[in-house]
C-alpha positions as CSV (number, residue, x, y, z in Angstrom):
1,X,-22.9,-25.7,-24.3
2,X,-23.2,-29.4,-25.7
3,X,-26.0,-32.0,-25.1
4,X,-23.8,-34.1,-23.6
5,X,-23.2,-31.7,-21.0
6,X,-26.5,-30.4,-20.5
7,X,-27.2,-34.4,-19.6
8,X,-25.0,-34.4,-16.8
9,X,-27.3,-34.5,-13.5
10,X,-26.1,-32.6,-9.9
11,X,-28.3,-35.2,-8.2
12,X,-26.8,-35.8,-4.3
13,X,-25.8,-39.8,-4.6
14,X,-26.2,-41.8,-1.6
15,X,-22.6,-42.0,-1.2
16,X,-23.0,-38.0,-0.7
17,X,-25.3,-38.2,1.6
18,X,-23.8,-40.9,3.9
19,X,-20.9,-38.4,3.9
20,X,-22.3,-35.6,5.3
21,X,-24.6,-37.7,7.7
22,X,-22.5,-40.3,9.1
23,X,-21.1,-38.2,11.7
24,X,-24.3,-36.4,13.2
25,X,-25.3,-40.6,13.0
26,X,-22.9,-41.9,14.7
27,X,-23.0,-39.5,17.5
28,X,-26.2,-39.8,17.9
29,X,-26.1,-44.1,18.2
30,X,-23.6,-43.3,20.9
31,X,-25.8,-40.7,22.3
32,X,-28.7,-43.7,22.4
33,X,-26.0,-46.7,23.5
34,X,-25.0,-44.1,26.1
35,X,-28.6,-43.4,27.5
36,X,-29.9,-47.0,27.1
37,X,-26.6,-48.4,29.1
38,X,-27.2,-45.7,32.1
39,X,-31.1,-46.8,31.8
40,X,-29.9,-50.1,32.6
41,X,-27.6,-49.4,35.4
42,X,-30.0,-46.9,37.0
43,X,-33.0,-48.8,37.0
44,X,-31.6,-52.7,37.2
45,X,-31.4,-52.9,40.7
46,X,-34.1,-50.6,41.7
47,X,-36.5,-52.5,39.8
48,X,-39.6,-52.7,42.3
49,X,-38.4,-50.2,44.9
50,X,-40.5,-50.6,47.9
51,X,-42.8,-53.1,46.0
52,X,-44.1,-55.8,48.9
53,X,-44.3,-58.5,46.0
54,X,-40.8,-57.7,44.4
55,X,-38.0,-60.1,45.2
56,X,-35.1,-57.6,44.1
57,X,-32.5,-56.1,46.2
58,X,-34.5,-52.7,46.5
59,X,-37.8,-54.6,46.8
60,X,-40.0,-55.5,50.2
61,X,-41.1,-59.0,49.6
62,X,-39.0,-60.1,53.1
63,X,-40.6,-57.8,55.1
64,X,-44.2,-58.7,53.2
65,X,-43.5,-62.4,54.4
66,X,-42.1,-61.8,57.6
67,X,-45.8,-60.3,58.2
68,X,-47.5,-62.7,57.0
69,X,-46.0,-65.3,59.2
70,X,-46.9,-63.1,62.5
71,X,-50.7,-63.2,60.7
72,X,-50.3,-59.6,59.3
73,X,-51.8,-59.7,55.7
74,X,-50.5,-57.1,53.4
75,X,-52.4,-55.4,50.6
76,X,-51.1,-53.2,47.9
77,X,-52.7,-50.0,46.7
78,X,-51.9,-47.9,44.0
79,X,-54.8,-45.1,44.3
80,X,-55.8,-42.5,46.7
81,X,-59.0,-42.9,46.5
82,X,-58.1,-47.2,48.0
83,X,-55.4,-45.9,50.3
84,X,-57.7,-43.5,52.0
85,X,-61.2,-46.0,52.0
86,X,-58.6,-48.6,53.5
87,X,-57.8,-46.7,56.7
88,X,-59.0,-47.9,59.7
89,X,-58.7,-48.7,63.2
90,X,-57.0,-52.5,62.6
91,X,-54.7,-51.0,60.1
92,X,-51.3,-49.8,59.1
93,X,-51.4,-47.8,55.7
94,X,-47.9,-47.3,54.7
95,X,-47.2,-44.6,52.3
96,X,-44.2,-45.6,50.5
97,X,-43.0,-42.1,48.1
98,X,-45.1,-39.0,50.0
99,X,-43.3,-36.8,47.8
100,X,-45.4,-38.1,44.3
101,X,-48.5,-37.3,45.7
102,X,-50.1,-33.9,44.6
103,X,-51.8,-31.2,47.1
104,X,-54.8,-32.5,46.5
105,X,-54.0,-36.7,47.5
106,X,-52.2,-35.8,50.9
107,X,-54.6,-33.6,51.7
108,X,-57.6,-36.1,51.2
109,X,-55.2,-38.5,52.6
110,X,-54.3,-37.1,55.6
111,X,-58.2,-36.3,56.2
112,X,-58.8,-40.3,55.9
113,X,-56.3,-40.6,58.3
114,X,-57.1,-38.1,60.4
115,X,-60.8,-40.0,61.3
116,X,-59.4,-43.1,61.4
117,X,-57.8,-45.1,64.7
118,X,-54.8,-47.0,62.6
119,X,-51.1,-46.4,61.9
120,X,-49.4,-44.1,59.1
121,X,-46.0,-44.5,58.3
122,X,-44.8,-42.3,55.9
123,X,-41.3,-43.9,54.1
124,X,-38.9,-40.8,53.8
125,X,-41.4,-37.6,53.3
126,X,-39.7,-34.6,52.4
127,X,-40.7,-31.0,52.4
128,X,-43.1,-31.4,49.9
129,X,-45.1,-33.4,51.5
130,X,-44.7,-33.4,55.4
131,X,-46.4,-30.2,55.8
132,X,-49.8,-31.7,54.5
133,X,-49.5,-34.8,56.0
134,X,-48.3,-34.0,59.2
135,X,-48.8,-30.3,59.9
136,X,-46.4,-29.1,62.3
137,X,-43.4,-31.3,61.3
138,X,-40.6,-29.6,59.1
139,X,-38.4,-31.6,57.1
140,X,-34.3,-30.6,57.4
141,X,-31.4,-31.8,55.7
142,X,-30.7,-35.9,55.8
143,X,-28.2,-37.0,58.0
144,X,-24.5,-38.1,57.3
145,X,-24.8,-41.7,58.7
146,X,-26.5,-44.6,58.1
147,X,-26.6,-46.7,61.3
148,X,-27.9,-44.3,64.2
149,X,-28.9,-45.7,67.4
150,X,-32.5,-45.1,68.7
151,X,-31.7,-43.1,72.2
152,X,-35.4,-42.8,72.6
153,X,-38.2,-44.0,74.7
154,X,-40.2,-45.9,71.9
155,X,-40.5,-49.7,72.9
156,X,-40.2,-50.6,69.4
157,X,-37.0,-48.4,68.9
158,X,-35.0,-49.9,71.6
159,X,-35.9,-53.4,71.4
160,X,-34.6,-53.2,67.6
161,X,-31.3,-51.0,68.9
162,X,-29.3,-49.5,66.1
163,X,-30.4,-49.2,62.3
164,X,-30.3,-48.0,58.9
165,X,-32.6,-45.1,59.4
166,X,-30.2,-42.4,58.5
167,X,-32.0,-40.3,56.1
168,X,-34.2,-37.2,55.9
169,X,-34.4,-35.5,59.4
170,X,-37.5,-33.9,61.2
171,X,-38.2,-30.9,63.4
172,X,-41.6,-30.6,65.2
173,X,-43.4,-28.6,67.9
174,X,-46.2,-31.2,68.5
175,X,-47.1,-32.7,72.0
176,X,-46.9,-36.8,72.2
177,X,-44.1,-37.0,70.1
178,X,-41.0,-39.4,70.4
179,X,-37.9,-38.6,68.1
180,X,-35.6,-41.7,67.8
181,X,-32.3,-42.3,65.9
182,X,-31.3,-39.2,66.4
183,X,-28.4,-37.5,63.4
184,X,-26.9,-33.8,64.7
185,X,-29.8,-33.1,67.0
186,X,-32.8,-34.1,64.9
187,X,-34.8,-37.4,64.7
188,X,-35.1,-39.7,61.6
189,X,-37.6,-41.5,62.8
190,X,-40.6,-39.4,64.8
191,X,-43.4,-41.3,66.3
192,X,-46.5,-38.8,66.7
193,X,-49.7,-39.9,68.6
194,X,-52.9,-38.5,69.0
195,X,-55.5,-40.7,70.7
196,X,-55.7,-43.5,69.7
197,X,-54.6,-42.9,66.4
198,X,-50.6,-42.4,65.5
199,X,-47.9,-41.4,62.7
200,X,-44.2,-42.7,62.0
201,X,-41.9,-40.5,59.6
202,X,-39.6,-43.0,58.3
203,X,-36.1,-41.1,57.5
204,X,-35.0,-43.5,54.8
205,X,-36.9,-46.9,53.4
206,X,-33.1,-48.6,54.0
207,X,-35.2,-50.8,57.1
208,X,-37.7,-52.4,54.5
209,X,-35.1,-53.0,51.8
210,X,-34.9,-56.7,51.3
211,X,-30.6,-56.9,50.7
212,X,-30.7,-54.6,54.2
213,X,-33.5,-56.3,56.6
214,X,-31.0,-58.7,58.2
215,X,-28.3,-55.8,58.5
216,X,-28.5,-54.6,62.4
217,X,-31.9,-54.1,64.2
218,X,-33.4,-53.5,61.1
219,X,-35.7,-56.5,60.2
220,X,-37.1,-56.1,63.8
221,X,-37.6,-52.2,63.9
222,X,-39.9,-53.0,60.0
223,X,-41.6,-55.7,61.6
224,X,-42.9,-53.8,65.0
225,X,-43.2,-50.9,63.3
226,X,-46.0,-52.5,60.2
227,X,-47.0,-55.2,62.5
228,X,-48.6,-53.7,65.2
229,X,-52.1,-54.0,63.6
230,X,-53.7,-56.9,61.8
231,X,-53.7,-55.2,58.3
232,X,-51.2,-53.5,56.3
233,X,-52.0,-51.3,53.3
234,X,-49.3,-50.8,51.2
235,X,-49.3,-47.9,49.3
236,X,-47.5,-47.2,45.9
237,X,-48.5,-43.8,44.2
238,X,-48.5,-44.6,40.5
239,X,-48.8,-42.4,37.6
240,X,-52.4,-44.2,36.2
241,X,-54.2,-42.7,39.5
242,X,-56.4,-40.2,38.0
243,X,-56.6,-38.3,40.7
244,X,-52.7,-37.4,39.9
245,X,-54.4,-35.8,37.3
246,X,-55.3,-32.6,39.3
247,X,-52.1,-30.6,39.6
248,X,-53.4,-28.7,42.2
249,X,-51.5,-25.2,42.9
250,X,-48.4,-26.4,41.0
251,X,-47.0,-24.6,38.2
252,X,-46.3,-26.6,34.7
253,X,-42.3,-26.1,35.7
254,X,-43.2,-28.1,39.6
255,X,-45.1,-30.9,37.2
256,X,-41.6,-31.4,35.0
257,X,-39.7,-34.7,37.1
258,X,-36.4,-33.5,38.3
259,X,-34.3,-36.1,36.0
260,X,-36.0,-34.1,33.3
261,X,-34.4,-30.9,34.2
262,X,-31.4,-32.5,33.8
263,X,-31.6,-34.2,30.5
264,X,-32.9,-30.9,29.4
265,X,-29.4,-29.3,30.1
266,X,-27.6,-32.7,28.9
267,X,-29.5,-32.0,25.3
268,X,-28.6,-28.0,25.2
269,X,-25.1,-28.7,25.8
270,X,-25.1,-31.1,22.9
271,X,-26.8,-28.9,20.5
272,X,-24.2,-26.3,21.7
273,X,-21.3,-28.5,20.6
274,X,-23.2,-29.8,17.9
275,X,-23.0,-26.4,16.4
276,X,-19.6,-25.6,17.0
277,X,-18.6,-28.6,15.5
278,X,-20.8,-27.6,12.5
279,X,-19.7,-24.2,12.4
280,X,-16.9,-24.1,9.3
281,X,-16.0,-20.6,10.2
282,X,-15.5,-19.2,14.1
283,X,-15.2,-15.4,13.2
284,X,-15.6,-12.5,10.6
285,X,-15.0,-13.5,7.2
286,X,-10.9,-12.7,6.5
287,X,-10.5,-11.6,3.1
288,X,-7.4,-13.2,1.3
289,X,-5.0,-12.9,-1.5
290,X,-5.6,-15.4,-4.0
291,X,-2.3,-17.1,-4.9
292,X,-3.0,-17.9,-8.8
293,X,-4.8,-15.2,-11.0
294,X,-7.3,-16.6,-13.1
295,X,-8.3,-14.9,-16.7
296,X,-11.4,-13.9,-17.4
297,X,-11.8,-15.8,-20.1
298,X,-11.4,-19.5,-17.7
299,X,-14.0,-17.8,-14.8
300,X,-16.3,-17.4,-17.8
301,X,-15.8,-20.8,-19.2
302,X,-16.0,-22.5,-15.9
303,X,-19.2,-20.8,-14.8
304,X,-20.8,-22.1,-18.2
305,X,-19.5,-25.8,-17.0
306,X,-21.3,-25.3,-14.0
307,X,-24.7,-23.8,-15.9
308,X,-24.5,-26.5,-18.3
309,X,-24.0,-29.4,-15.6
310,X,-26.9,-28.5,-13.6
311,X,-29.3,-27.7,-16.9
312,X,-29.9,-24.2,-15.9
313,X,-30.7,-22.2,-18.6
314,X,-32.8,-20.2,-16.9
315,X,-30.4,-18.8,-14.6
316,X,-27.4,-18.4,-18.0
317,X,-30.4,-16.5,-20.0
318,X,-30.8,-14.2,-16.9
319,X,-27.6,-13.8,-16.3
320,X,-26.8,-13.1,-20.5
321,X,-29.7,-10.7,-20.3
322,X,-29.2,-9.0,-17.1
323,X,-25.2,-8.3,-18.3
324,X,-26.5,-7.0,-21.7
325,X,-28.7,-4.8,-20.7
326,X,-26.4,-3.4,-17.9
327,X,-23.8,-2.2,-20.8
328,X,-26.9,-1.0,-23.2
329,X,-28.5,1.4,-20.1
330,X,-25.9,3.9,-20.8
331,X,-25.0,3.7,-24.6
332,X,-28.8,4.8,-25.1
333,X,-29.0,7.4,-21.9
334,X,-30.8,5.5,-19.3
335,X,-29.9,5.9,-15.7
336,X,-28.3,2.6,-14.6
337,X,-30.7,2.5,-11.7
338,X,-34.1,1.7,-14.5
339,X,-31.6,-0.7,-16.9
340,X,-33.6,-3.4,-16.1
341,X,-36.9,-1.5,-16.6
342,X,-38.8,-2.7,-19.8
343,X,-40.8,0.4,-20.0
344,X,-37.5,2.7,-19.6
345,X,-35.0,0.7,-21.6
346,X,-36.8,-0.7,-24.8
347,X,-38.1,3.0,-26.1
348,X,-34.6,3.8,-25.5
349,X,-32.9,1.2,-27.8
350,X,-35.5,1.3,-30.4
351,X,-34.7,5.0,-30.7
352,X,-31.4,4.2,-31.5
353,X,-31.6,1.5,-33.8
354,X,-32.1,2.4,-37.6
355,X,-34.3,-0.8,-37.9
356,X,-37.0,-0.7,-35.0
357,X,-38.9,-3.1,-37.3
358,X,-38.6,-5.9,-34.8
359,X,-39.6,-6.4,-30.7
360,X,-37.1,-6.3,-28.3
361,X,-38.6,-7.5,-25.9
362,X,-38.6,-11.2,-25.7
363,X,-35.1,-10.7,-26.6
364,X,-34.2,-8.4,-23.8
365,X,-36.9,-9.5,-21.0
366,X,-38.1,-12.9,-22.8
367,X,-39.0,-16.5,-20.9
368,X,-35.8,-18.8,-20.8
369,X,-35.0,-20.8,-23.5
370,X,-35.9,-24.2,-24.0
371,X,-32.8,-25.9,-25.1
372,X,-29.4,-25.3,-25.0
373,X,-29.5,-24.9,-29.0
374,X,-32.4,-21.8,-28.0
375,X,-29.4,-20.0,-25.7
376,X,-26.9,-20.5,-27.5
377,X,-28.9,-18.4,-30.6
378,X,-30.0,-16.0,-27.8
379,X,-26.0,-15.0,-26.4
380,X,-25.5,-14.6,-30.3
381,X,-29.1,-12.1,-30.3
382,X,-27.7,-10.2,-27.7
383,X,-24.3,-9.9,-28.7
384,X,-25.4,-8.4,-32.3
385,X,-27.7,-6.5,-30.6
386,X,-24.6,-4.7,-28.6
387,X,-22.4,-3.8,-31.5
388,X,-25.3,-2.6,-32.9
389,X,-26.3,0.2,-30.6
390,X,-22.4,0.6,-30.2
391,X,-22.0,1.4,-33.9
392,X,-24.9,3.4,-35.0
């Protein structure tokens, strides 16, 4: 082994490493272009949903000035705690995604409601939240159609004829209750009185949609149904209400958002292909015929390349020992099982030496030499060492 050898460095280059990376890179910019592009589509024209002061397609600024013009003055809420101290006998408190609100907010809200002499309308509650809010009211499937016509009693219903309410359907028991728009048997809009205080369940939010108000009898079924008191609270559950806070009976799973389910499984199936795409070898290891024999003499030559290109004396001075003292166990009568046993093999080659002058030990179980000038001297140690035991 040279010196100029022993200076070559193994170091990965950064061309190296840009080879093996580029590909787990590049899929995942596409996986990022990919999510950020459906981020944008998904939430570019929902921007604002139900928002009274949004201007957007899916927002409720028309119906908020429509209001405002009849001398109905609209408020937005985004706590609880506000929603339920706003309700009151001269007030509508719209509830505009049920469904967000823990165990713990309908039920305070529908107490607060409960007292009170004003309006709820709940946009679109599903099952888990029409049970708390309005005990006795199921939710069942949504309808297949949009545009239903009202075939109900309710003045407000058949003044505004047929619209978009086609959405979540209700079931209920209770007395005082009128089911319009009708889908398969089952209202999507329910109108529930009791005294003089009274509930609407709102199928679908498509009536208070700015892009939908002037679509059928919609703008006037919004207006009678959040104008028919002077105030309107408008309700928006958001995620800084500390009162979400309180989980309530729900299990960590219940707290997880849906979408989140789903990018879960979106991520496993990745790492899944990811994997097999990283996996060199699908099966058992086959072993095979190699189609050019190679002497001894070039495997030996070519591992020393290899020891001298990555500097590793260590591992060529355990490897020179380890063979040497594999081939002296038996020569000298020790079980091949305690060759590598200082305490078992040196007494045994001293014995047979004529010359037990000098230690074996740091020849046979030594540290690694420094240099490659130091191993090459030791291979020579170990090889006269051999011939000796083999000749005397």
């Amino acid at each position: 082994m040279s010196g100029a050898s022993a200076s070559t460095s193994v170091a990965t280059t950064p061309r190296q490493v840009w080879t093996r990376t580029r590909g787990l890179l590049l899929g995942f910019v596409i996986l990022l272009a990919a999510g950020i592009a459906i981020a944008a589509v998904r939430s570019g024209g929902h921007h604002g949903r139900l928002d009274p002061r949004s201007a957007d397609p899916y927002g409720s600024r028309a119906v908020s000035e429509l209001l405002a013009d009849r001398g109905v003055s609209t408020r937005v809420v985004t706590t609880s705690k506000a929603a339920e101290a706003a309700a009151g006998p001269d007030t509508t408190l719209l509830i505009a995604t049920p469904d967000l609100l823990t165990k713990k907010q309908q039920s305070s809200l529908h107490d607060a409601t409960k007292r009170s002499s004003g309006r709820t309308l709940l946009v679109a509650p599903g099952q888990p939240s029409v049970g708390t809010l309005t005990p006795g009211v199921r939710a069942e499937q949504p309808s297949n159609k949009t545009t239903l016509q009202p075939a109900c009693s309710l003045p407000a219903a058949q003044r505004a004829g047929n619209a978009d309410t086609g959405g979540i359907r209700y079931a209920s028991d209770l007395p005082h209750t009128t089911s319009c728009y009708a889908s398969g048997g089952l209202p999507t809009l329910l109108h529930i009185r009791s005294g003089a205080r009274d509930t609407v369940l709102l199928g679908a939010p498509d009536i208070l949609y700015n892009d939908r108000l002037d679509e059928h009898g919609n703008a006037s079924l919004a207006l009678q149904l959040l104008g028919s008191r002077s105030h309107l609270v408008w309700y928006l559950p958001s995620v800084s209400d500390s009162s979400a806070a309180d989980s309530g009976d729900r299990s960590f799973f219940e707290l997880i958002p849906s979408g989140w389910n789903w990018a879960a499984f979106q991520l496993s199936i990745a790492a899944v292909l990811a994997a097999l795409w990283r996996g060199r070898r699908l099966g058992p290891l086959v072993q095979e015929r190699i189609p050019v024999t190679i002497r001894a003499s070039e495997a030996v030559e070519g591992r020393a390349r290899l020891y001298s290109k990555a500097r590793a004396r260590d591992r060529a001075a355990k490897a020179l020992r380890s063979a040497t003292r594999t081939r002296l166990a038996p020569l000298v009568g020790v079980p091949h099982a305690r060759a590598h046993a200082p305490e078992s093999l040196l007494p045994a080659v001293s014995a047979q030496l004529p010359d037990t002058s000098g230690d074996l030990h740091p020849l046979l179980f030594g540290p690694p030499p420094p240099d490659d000038t130091a191993l090459i001297t030791l291979a020579d140690r170990l090889d006269a060492l051999e011939r000796e035991v083999r000749t005397s």
